[in-house]
C-alpha positions as CSV (number, residue, x, y, z in Angstrom):
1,X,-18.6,10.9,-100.6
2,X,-14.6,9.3,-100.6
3,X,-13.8,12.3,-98.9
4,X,-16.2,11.9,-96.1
5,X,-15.6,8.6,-95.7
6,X,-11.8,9.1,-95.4
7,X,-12.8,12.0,-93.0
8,X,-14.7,9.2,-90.7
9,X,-11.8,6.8,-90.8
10,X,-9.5,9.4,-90.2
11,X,-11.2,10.3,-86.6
12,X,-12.2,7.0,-85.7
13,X,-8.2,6.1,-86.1
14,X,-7.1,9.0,-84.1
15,X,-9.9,8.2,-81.4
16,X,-8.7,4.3,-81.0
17,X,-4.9,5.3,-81.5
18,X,-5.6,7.9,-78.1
19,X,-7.4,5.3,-76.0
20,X,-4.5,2.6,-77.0
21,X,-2.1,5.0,-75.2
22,X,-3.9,5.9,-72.1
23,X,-4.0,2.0,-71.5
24,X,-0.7,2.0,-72.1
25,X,-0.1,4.6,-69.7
26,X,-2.1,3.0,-67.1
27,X,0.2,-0.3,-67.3
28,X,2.8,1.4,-66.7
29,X,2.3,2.8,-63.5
30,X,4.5,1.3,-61.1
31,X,3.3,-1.2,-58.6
32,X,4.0,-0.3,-55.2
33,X,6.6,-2.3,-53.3
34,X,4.9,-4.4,-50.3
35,X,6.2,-3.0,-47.0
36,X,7.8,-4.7,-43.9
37,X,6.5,-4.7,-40.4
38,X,10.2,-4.5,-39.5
39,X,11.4,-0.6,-40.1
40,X,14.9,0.3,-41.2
41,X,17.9,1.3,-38.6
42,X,17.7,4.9,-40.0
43,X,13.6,4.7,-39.9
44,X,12.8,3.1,-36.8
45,X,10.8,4.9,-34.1
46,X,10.8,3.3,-30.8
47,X,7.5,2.9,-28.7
48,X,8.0,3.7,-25.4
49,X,6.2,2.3,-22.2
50,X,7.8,5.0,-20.1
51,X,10.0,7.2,-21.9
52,X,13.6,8.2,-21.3
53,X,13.5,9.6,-17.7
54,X,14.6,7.3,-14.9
55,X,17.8,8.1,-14.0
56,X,20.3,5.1,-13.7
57,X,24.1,4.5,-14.5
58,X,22.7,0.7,-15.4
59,X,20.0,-1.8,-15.5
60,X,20.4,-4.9,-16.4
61,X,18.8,-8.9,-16.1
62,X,19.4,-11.2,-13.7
63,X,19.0,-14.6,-15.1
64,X,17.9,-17.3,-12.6
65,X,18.9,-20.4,-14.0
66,X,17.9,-23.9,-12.5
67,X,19.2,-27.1,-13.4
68,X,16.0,-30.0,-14.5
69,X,15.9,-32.8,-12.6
70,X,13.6,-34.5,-14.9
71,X,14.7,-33.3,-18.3
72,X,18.8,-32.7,-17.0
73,X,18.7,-29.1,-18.6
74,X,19.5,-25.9,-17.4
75,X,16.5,-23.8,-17.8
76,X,16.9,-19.8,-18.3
77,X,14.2,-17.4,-17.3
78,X,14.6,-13.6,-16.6
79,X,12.1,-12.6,-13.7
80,X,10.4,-9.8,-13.1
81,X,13.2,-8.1,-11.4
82,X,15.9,-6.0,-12.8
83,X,19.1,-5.3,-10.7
84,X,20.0,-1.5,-11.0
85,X,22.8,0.9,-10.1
86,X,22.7,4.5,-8.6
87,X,24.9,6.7,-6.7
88,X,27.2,3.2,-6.8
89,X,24.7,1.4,-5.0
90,X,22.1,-1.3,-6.4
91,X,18.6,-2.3,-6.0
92,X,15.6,-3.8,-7.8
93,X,13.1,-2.3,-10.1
94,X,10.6,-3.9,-11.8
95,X,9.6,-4.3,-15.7
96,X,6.8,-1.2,-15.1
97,X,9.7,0.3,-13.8
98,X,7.9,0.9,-10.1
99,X,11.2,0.9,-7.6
100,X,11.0,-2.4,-5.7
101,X,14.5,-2.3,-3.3
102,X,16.1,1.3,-3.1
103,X,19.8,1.4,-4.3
104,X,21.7,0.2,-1.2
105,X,23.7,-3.2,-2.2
106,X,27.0,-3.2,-3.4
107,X,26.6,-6.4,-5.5
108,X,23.8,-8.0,-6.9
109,X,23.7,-11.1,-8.8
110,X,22.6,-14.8,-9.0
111,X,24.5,-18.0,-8.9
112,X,23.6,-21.8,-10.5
113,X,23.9,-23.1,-6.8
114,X,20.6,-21.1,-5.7
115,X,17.4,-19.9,-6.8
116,X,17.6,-16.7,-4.8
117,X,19.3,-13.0,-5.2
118,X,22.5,-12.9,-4.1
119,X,23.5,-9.0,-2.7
120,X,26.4,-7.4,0.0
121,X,26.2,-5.0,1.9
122,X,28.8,-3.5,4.1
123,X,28.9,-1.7,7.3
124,X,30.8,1.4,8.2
125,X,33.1,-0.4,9.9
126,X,34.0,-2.4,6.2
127,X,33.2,-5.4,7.2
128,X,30.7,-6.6,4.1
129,X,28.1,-9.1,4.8
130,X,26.2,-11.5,2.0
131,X,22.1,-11.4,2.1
132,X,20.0,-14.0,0.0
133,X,16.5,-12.9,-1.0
134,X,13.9,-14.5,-2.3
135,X,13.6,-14.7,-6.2
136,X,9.4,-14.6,-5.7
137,X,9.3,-12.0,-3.4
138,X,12.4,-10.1,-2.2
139,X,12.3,-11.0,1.4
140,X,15.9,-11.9,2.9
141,X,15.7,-15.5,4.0
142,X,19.4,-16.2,4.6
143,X,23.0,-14.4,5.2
144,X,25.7,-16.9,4.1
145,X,29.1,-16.1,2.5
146,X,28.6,-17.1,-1.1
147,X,31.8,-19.0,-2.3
148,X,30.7,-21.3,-5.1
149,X,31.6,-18.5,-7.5
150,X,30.1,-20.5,-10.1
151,X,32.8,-23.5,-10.6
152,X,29.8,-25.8,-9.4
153,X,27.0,-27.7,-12.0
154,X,26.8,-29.8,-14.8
155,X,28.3,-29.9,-18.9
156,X,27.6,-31.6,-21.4
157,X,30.1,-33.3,-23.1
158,X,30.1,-35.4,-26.9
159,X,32.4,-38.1,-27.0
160,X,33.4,-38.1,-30.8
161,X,34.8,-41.5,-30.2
162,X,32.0,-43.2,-28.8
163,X,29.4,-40.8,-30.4
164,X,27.5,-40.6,-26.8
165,X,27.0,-37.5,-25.4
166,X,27.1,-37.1,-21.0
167,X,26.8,-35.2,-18.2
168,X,30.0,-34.3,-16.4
169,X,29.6,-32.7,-12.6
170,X,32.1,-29.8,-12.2
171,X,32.9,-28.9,-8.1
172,X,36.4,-27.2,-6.8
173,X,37.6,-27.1,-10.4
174,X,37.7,-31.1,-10.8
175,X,35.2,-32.7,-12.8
176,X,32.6,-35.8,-11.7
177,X,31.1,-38.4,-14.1
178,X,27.4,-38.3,-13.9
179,X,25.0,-40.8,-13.4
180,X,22.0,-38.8,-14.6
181,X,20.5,-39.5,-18.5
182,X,21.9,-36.8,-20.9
183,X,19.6,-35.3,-23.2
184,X,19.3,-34.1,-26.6
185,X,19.3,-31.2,-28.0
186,X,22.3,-29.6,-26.6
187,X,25.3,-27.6,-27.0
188,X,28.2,-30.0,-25.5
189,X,31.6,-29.7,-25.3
190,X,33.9,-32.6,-27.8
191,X,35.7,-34.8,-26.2
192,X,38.8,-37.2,-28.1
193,X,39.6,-39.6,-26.1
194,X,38.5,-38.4,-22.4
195,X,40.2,-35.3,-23.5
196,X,38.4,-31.7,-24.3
197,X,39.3,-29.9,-27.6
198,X,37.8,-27.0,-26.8
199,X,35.5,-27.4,-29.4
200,X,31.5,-27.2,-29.4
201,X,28.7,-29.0,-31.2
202,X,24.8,-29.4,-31.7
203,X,23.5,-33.0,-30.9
204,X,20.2,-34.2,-30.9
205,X,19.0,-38.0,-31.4
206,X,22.4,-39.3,-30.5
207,X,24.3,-38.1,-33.1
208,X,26.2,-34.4,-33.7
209,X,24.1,-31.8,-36.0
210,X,26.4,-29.0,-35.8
211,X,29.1,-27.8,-36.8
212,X,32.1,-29.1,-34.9
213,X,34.4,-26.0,-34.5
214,X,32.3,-24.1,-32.2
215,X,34.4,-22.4,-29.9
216,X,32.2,-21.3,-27.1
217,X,28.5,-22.2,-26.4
218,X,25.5,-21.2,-24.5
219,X,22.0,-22.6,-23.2
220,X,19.4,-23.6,-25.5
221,X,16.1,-21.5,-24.7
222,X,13.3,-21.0,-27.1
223,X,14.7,-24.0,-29.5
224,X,18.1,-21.9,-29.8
225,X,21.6,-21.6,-29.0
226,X,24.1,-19.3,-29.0
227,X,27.6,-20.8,-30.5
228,X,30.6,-18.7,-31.1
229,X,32.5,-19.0,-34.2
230,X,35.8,-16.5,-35.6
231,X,35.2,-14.6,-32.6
232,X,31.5,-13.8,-33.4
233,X,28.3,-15.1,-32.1
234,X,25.1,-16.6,-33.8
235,X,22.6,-18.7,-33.1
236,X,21.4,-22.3,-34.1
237,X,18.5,-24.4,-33.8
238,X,18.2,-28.2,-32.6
239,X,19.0,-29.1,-36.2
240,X,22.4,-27.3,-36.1
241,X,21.0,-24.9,-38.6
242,X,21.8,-21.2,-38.7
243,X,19.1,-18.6,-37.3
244,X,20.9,-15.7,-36.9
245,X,23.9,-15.0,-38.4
246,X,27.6,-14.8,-36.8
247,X,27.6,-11.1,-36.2
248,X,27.4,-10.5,-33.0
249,X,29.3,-10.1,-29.6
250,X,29.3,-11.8,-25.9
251,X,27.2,-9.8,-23.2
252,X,30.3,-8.1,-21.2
253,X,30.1,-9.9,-17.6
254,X,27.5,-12.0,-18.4
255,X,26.8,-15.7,-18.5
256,X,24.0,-17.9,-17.5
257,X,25.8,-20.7,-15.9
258,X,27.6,-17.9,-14.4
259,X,31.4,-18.4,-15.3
260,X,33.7,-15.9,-14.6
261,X,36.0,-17.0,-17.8
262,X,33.8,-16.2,-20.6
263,X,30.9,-14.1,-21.2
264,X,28.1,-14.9,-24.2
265,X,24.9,-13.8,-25.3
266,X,21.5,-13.4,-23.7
267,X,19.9,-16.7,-23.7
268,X,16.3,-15.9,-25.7
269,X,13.4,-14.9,-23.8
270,X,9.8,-14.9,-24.5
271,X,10.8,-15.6,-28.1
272,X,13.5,-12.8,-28.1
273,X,17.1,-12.6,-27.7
274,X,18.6,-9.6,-27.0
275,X,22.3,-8.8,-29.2
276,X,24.8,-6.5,-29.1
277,X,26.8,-5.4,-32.7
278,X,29.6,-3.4,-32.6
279,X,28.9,-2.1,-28.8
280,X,24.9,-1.4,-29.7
281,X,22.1,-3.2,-28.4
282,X,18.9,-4.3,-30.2
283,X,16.6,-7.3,-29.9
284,X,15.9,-10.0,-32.7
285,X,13.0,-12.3,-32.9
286,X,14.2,-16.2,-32.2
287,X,14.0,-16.7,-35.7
288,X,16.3,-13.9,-36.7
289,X,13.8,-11.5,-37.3
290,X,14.8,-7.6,-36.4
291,X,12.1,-5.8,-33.9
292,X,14.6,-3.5,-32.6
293,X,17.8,-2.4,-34.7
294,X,21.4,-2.1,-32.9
295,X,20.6,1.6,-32.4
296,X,21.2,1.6,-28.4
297,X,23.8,2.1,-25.9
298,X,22.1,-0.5,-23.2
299,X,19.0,-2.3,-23.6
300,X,18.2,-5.3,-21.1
301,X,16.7,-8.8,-22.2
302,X,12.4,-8.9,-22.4
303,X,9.9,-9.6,-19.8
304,X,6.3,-9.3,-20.3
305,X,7.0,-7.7,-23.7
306,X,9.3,-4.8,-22.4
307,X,12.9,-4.3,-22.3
308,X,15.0,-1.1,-20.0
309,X,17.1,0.8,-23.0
310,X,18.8,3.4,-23.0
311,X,20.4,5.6,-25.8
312,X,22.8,7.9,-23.8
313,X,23.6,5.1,-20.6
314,X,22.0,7.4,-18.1
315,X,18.6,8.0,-19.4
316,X,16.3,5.0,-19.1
317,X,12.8,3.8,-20.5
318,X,10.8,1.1,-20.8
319,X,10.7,-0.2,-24.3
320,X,7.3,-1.9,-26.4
321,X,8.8,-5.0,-27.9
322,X,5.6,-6.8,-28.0
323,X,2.6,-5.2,-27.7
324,X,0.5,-8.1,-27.0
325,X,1.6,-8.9,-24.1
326,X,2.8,-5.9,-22.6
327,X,-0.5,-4.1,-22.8
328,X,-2.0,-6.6,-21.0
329,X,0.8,-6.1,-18.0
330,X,-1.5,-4.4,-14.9
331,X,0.7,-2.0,-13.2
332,X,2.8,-2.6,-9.6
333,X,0.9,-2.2,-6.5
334,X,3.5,-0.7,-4.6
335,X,7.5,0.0,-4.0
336,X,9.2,-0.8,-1.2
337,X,8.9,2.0,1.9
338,X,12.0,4.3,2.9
339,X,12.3,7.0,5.1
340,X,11.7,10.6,4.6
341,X,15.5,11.5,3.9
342,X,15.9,8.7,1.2
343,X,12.6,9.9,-0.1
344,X,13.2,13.3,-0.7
345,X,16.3,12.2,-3.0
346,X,15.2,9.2,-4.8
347,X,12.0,10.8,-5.8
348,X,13.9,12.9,-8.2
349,X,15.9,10.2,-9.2
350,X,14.1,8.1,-10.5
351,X,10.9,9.8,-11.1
352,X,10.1,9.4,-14.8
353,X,6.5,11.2,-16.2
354,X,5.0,8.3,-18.9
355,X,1.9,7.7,-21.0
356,X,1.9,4.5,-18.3
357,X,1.3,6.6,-15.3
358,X,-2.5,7.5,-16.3
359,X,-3.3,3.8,-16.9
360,X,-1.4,2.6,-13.6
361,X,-3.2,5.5,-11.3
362,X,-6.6,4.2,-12.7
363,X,-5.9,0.6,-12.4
364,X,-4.3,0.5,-8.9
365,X,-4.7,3.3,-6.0
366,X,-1.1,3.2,-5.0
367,X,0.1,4.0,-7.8
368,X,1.6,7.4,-8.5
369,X,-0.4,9.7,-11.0
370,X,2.9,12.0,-11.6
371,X,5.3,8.7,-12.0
372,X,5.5,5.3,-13.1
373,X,9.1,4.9,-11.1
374,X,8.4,6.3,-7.2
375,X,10.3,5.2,-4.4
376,X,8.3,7.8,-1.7
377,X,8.0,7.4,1.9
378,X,3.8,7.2,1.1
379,X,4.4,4.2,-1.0
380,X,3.1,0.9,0.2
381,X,5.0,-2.5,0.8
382,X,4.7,-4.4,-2.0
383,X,2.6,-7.7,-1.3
384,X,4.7,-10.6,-1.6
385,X,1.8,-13.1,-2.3
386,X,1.7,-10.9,-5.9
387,X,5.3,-10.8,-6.7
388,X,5.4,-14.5,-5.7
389,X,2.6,-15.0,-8.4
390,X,4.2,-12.6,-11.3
391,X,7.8,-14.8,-11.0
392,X,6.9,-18.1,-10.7
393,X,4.6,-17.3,-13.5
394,X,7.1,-16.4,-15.6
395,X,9.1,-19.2,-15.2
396,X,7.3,-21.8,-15.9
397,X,6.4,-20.4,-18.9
398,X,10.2,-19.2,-20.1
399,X,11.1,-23.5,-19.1
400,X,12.5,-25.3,-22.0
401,X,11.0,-28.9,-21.2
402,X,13.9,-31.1,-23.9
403,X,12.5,-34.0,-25.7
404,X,14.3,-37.3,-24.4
């Protein structure tokens, strides 16, 4: 009887010492890591709009900046048109990358003193001529030399004596005291004395936030500024606080207020800033979060949730930054027409086959099938009541309004 008893005990053990380790087993599987939405450099897949195919040597945003009467702020918006170079020559595409103005300009920019396009043009003769077109709908509405070269608007200055911050009026390289309020937040120059250091800082509510050994300084958009420190750029809130780090570079050639002296960073746009890191592009969220990794050789600012990039510098596509809105974006209407000869060579130009072109050819009759970027002789003038609509849209909604 021991002996069967023992023999019981004995299998009972051996059952409960087997379950013991299988629970042990199952606790220690490992517990899977939670994932980002934001993919790794070496992982990330981009999501194209219209994929690499339109031919350009450069695209790249024109920013129309306006100064605030009411709020005494420049406000930054990036319309719907893109300035873009071929053969030399530069025209206007826009963000579904339909060809607005064929290639024909020898400049294109825009200037703090007006709220239009600024191109040239010269003749065969040489003699080069300025044209002014419409920001809303790319219709010349004046020829008139344009020699403001953007010496003319206002700064913001902090008198660290006083602890007031003003507006000071630049014109012909003197500078004006203005009578306008000056207000808070902004990025403003430190003044000791009536004399400028050289030095920028962050002030809001009367008094300075940020550090003061800023050496450079852009426009706050979206709540954020870029400042320049060590030779690097970041970004900073309204509190002076760090958003994204000092690791970055200056746009070459580019500035909103549109001095010739010293380029910076994209201003943010639609809650993204565009960066460039060690000569490659990628685009941030205005709180420092990566969408895009510094992965490309050109990439332009965002507008209805797409951005032009470009890995090689001569093949472009439209880029997905934010599906939400970009999804929602109903194609062009129409490009701009040309004759038959500049049809015939800037239909393989810029011709680029897309998983955009089935949507657009549904959506709108003049829209090409075969292409989401057509500059043919069969297109149709664009409507300038709807391009009218699409910028003015877009900036009122890209306006910082300040708090006084």
């Amino acid at each position: 009887m021991k002996r069967i008893i023992c023999f019981v005990l004995c299998i009972v053990m051996t059952v409960a010492f087997a379950a013991c380790g299988k629970d042990k087993k199952d606790n220690e599987k490992p517990v899977q890591e939670e994932t980002s939405d934001v993919q790794p450099a070496e992982t990330y897949s981009p999501e194209w709009v219209v994929s690499p195919s339109i031919k350009a040597a450069r695209i790249w945003s024109l920013p129309l900046t306006d100064f605030n009467e009411a709020s005494s702020h420049y406000d930054v918006s990036f319309g719907e048109i893109y300035a873009f170079e071929s053969d030399g020559k530069i025209g206007f595409i826009d963000s579904n990358g339909q060809v607005i103005i064929e290639p024909k300009y020898e400049t294109a920019q825009t200037c703090t003193c007006t709220d239009k396009y600024i191109v040239t043009t010269k003749s065969e003769s040489g003699y080069t001529t300025n044209y002014r077109f419409s920001s809303s709908n790319l219709t010349p509405v004046w020829a008139k030399a344009h020699t403001c070269e953007g010496t003319n608007g206002y700064r913001y200055i902090w008198n660290s004596t006083s602890g007031k911050i003003s507006l000071l009026y630049y014109t012909n390289g003197k500078s004006i005291a203005s009578v306008k309020k000056a207000y808070a937040p902004e990025a403003a120059e430190i003044t000791e004395n009536g004399t400028g250091t050289g030095k920028f800082t962050v002030v809001t509510a009367g008094a300075a936030v940020g550090e003061a050994d800023y050496t450079a300084a852009g426009i706050f958009t979206d709540g954020i500024v870029a400042v320049e420190k060590g030779g690097k750029w970041g970004y900073v809130n309204s509190k002076g606080e760090q958003v994204i780090p000092f690791e970055y570079d200056a746009i070459k050639g580019y500035s909103a207020l549109h001095e010739t002296d010293k380029d910076t960073p994209y201003e943010s746009s639609e809650g993204f800033v565009t960066v460039c890191k060690d000569g490659k592009y990628g685009i941030l969220k205005s709180d420092g979060t990566e969408v895009v990794p510094c992965r490309f050789n050109s990439l332009t600012t965002v507008h209805n949730g797409r951005a032009f990039a470009s890995e090689n510098g001569t093949d472009w596509g439209i880029l997905c930054v934010d599906k939400k809105i970009s999804e929602g974006i109903a194609p062009s209407r129409s490009t701009e027409k040309t004759t038959a000869a500049t049809s015939r060579k800037s239909t393989s130009k810029y011709s680029a086959s897309s998983s955009v072109s089935s949507r657009s050819s549904q959506k709108s009759k003049s829209s090409s099938s075969k292409s989401s970027v057509s500059a043919s002789s069969g297109s149709k003038t664009q409507k300038t009541s709807n391009s009218s609509k699409n910028t003015s849209s877009n900036k009122s909604t890209t306006s910082r309004k300040v708090n006084g």
